[in-house]
N, C-alpha and C positions, 0 to 999 in steps of 0.2 A: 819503147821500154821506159818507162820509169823507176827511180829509185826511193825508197821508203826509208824518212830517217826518225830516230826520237834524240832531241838533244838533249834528255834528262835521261842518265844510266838506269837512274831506277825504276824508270816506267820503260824500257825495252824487254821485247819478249826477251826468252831464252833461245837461242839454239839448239836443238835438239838433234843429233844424230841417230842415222838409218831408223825413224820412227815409223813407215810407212815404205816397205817394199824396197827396203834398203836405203832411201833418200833423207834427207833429213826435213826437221820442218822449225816453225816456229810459237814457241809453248809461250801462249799470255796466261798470265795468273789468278784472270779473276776480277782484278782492285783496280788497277791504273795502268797498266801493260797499252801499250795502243803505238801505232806506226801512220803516219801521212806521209803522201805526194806530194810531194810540195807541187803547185803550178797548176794542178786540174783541175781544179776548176773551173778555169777557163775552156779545157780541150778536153777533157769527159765528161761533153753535156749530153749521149744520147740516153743515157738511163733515167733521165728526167722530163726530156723534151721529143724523142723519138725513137730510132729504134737500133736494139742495142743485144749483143749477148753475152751472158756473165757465167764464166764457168768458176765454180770453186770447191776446193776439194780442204776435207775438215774433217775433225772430232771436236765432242767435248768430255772434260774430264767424268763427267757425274752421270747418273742418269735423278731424274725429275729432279733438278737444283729450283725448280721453282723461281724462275728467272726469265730474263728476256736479254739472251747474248748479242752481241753486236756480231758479224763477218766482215761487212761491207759498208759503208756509209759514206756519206759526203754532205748530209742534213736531215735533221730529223724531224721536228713538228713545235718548235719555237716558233713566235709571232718572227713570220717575216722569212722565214726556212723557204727555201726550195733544196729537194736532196732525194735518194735513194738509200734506201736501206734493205739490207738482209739480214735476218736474223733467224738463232734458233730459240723458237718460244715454246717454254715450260713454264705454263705459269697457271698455280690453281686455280686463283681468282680469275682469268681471264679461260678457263676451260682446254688449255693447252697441254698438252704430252710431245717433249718431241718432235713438234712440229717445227717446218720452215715456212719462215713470215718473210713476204716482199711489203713493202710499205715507201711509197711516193709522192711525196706531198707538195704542194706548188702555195704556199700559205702567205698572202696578202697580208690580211689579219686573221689572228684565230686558229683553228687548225686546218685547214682543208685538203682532202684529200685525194690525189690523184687516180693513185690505185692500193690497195692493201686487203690482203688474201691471205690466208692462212691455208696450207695444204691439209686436205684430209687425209692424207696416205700417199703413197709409202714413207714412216716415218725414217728418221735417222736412230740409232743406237749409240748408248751414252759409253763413249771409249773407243768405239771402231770409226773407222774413216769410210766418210761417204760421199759422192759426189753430186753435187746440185749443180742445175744450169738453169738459167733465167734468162729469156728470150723476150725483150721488150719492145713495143708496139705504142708508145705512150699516148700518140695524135689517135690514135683508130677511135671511132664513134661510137664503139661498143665495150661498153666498160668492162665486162668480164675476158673481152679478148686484148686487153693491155700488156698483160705478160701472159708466160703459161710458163710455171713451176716442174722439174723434174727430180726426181730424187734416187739415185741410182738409175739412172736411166727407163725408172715407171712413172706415169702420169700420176700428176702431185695438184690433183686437182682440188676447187677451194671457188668460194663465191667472194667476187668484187666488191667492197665495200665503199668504193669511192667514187666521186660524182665531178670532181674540180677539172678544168680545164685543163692541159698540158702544160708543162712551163715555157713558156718562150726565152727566157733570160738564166743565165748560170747558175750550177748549185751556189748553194751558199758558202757550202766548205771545199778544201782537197779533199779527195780522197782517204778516209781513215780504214784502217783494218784494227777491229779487237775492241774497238769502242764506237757506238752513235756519235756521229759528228757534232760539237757542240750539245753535247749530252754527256750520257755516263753507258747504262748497260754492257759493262764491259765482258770480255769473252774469258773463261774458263776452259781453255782448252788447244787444238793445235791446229795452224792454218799450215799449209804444205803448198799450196797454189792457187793462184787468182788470174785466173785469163779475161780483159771483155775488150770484145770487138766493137770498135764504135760504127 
């Protein structure tokens, strides 16, 4: 178990009571809201270098906010990044509705990327809670079978866009939830649970 701190009051989510099936969760606002693990980086490297399963259960407040929310992250595509990310991408310029984005990158220089998919279906719904699970395979030599997306438990299939090696060596961040690691895309909306098995 880990525990998730923000030392600055004004960037912690909110608490939220019985939001989802009577449990409570945690509402980010959008702007600077965001939580890290301190220490993982060291000790959850399989989302980056092998193989890994990531359950996590979410809303977001809007539907098409025209955005790219953070869930998950630990690095994102700065010169020098290695990291995982999950996101929900709505974004018009990039042809997005509602979709769930994996994005992996092992980046020397530049951006290079590991794996990054976009699901075509089943999407999420903007307000209700929905459950995704990411099942990573990082080293396999088939680039499209790197992860496989799930979004309420239907196949959340989507083509591989990435060609970069696996990473051998640590993310580059802890663990953040609510913002990309060393980035911004922060989350609008409420995380409830985050499971990955390394």
């Amino acid at each position: 178990d880990y525990h998730m701190t923000q030392a600055t009051a004004g960037s912690r989510p909110l608490r939220k009571a019985s939001v989802q099936n009577g449990l409570d969760g945690l509402r980010f606002d959008g702007s600077d809201d965001v939580l890290v693990a301190s220490g993982t980086s060291s000790t959850i490297t399989n989302l980056t270098g092998g193989q890994a399963t990531l359950l996590a259960v979410f809303s977001t407040a809007s539907a098409n906010p025209d955005a790219l929310q953070t869930i998950v992250s630990n690095g994102f595509s700065s010169a020098g990044d290695i990291g995982f990310n999950l996101f929900h991408a709505d974004r018009v310029s990039a042809s997005e509705s509602d979709d769930i984005r994996v994005r992996v990158v092992n980046t020397g220089s530049g951006n290079n990327v590991i794996y990054d998919c976009t699901n075509t279906g089943p999407n999420l719904t903007a307000g209700q809670f929905g459950v995704v699970s990411v099942v990573t395979d990082m080293a396999n030599g088939t680039a499209n079978d790197r992860a496989t997306i799930r979004v309420n438990g239907g196949a959340a299939a989507g083509t591989d866009s990435g060609s970069t090696a696996p990473a051998s060596s640590s993310p580059s961040y802890d663990l953040h939830l609510g913002q990309a690691a060393g980035n911004s895309f922060n989350l609008d909306g409420d995380i409830c649970e985050i499971i990955i098995y390394n």
